[in-house]
C-alpha positions, 0 to 999 in steps of 0.5 A, spaced: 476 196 900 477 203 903 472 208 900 473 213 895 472 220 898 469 224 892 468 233 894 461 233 888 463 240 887 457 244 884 454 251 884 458 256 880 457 264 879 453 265 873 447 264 871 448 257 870 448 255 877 441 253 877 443 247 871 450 246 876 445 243 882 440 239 877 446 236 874 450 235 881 443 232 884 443 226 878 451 224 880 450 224 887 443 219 886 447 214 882 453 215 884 454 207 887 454 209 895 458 202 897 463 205 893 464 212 893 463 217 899 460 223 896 460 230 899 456 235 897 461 242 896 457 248 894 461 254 891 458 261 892 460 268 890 459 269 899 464 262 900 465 255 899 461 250 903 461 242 904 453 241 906 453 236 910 446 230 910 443 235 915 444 241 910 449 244 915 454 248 911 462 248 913 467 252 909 472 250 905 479 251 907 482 253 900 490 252 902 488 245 901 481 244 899 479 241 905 474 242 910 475 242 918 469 238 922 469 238 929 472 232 931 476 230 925 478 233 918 474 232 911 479 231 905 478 228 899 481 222 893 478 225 888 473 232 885 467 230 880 466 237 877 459 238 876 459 246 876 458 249 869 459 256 867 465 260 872 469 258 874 468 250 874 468 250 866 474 255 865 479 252 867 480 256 874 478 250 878 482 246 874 488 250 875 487 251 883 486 243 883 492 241 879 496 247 883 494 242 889 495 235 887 487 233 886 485 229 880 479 231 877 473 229 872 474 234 866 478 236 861 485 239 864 485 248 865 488 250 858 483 246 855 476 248 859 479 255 858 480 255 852 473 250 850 470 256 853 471 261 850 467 260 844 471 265 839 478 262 841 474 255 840 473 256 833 480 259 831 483 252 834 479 248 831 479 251 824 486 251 824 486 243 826 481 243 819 475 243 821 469 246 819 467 252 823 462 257 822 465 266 819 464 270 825 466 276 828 468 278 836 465 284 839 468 288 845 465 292 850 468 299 849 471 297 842 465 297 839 466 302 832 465 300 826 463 293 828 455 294 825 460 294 818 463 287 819 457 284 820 453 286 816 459 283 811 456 276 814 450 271 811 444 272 814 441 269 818 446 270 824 446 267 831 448 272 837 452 270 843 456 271 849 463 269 847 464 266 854 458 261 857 453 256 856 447 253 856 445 259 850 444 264 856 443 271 852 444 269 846 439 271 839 438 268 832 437 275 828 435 275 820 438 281 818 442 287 820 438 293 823 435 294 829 434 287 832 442 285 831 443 292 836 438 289 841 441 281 840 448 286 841 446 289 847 442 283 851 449 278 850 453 284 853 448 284 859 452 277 860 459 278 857 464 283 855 465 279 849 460 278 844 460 273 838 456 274 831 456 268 827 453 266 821 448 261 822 449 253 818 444 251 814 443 244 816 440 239 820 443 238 828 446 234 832 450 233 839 455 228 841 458 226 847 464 223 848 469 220 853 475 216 855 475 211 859 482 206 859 486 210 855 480 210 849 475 215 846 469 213 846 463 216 842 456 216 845 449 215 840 448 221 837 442 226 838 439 230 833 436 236 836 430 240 833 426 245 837 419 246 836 415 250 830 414 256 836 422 257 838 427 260 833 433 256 836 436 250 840 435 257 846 435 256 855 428 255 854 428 249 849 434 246 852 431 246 859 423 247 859 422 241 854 421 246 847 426 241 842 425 235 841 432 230 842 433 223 838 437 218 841 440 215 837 439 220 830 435 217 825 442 217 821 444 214 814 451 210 817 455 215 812 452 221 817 453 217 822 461 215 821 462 223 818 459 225 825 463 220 829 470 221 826 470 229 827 469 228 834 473 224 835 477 230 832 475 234 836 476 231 842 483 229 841 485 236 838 484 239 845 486 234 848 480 233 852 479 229 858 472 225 861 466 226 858 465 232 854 459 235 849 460 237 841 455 240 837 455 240 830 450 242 824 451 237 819 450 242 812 448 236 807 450 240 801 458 239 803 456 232 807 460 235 812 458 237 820 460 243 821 462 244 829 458 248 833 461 249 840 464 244 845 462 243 851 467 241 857 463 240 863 455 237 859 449 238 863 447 231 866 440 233 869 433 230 868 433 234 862 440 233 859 442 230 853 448 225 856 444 221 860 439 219 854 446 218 850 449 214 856 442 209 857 441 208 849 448 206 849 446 200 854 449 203 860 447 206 867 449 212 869 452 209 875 457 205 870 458 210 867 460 215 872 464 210 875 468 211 869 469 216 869 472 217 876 477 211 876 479 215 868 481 220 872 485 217 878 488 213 874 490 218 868 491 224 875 492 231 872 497 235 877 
């Protein structure tokens, strides 16, 4: 059998491009080498690059996406997107893919543009009836007014770049007053949106979810606390171990069904595809979970949540990658 030729696009051109090569690192090491070919393509703001073994850099030929090697022509079978933030997680690589034929192990361009932006996110998603946070949207250069409306929302609220991830930029704020207009201007430094959303009391939890032969698939559900020290589930948690993540949940099975079928919900309501990340808080008095946000394109570094799912499920993540691949070159996008 021929091997499959898989372009590991990583990289990006945001601050989350740090958490894109931690992510790419791991699915390259398990990826299974008797099976896949992997190569390594790093994408830039000064260009886009195949880094071959020796660390040598070629540039990416865009009208095709393939890489002209001095005695031959490197292309590839299909794309594994490791790359988070813009613009591997907005839906501009996946349309440029779809525009060439390439399948893909995301969710398709409309779904991952829309997942990522968190405002447009929540109006879907509350449209299809389920349960989101009140919020409102801020826009640079049309910002009158808006210390009104927020102050019209429940405090405690949460701060953020409409458009990102990894909680970059983002603020947890008790009251409106100064700290709010502080919060404002520090998502501002990464976005021209910026979201303020009532904070859901109640506990939370992440879940990621897949398809794999036609079938969506839940991965064991995490619940997410974060040390007495840090006011949220912020980078600094996230990534430098000041939360601690439990798989699977130490869940009653109602939580667990209720948690398990909303995002089923979620993942069929945008019609996603591979493995996605949902975050929801379960707010106990109304017994329902509330979602958060949606992850298209989840970390699956050391440090991420994913991995720990996929291993307390019973699988390896050679297993699982592998999935994931022949998912999208069988359902090919284009």
């Amino acid at each position: 059998m021929l091997p499959i030729h898989i372009a590991l696009v990583t990289g990006g051109y945001s601050g989350e491009s740090v958490i894109s090569y931690r992510t790419a690192r791991t699915i390259q090491q398990q990826l299974d080498p008797a099976k896949y070919h992997t190569h390594w393509i790093d994408i830039t703001m000064d260009g886009w690059y195949y880094q071959d073994q020796t660390g040598e850099r070629w540039p990416i030929d865009k009208n095709d996406f393939s890489v002209a090697l001095p005695s031959s022509r490197l292309v590839f079978d299909a794309v594994f997107i490791a790359l988070h933030g813009t613009p591997g997680e907005d839906g501009k690589l996946q349309g440029y893919f779809d525009m060439l034929g390439i399948p893909y192990t995301s969710c398709n361009a409309l779904t991952s543009a829309v997942t990522f932006n968190k405002r447009v996110a929540t109006a879907v998603a509350g449209a299809a009836g389920i349960p989101v946070a009140k919020s409102i949207l801020l826009i640079r250069g049309e910002e009158t007014g808006w210390e009104n409306k927020a102050a019209a929302l429940q405090f405690p609220v949460f701060v953020k770049p409409n458009n990102g991830g990894s909680s970059i930029g983002m603020s947890k704020v008790d009251q409106p007053g100064e700290m709010l207009q502080k919060a404002v201007v520090k998502a501002f430094k990464e976005d021209a949106q910026v979201l303020i959303e009532e904070m859901i009391q109640g506990r939370e939890f992440t879940v990621g979810v897949f398809k794999a032969n036609g079938k969506i698939n839940v991965l064991p559900i995490t619940e997410v606390s974060v040390n007495d020290d840090m006011p949220f589930f912020d980078f600094e948690a996230k990534y430098q171990g000041k939360s601690t993540e439990t798989t699977p949940a130490n869940i009653s099975t109602t939580w667990a069904d209720n948690l398990t079928a909303m995002a089923k919900l979620v993942y069929q309501t945008f019609q996603c595809s591979g493995v996605v990340r949902i975050d929801f808080i379960y707010n106990e008095k109304e017994q329902r979970p509330y979602m958060l946000e949606l992850n298209s394109i989840p970390g699956q570094s050391e440090a991420s949540i994913i991995p720990q799912q996929v291993q307390s499920m019973g699988w390896t993540l050679t297993t699982f990658y592998d999935q994931l691949i022949q998912d999208c070159l069988t359902n090919q996008k284009g």
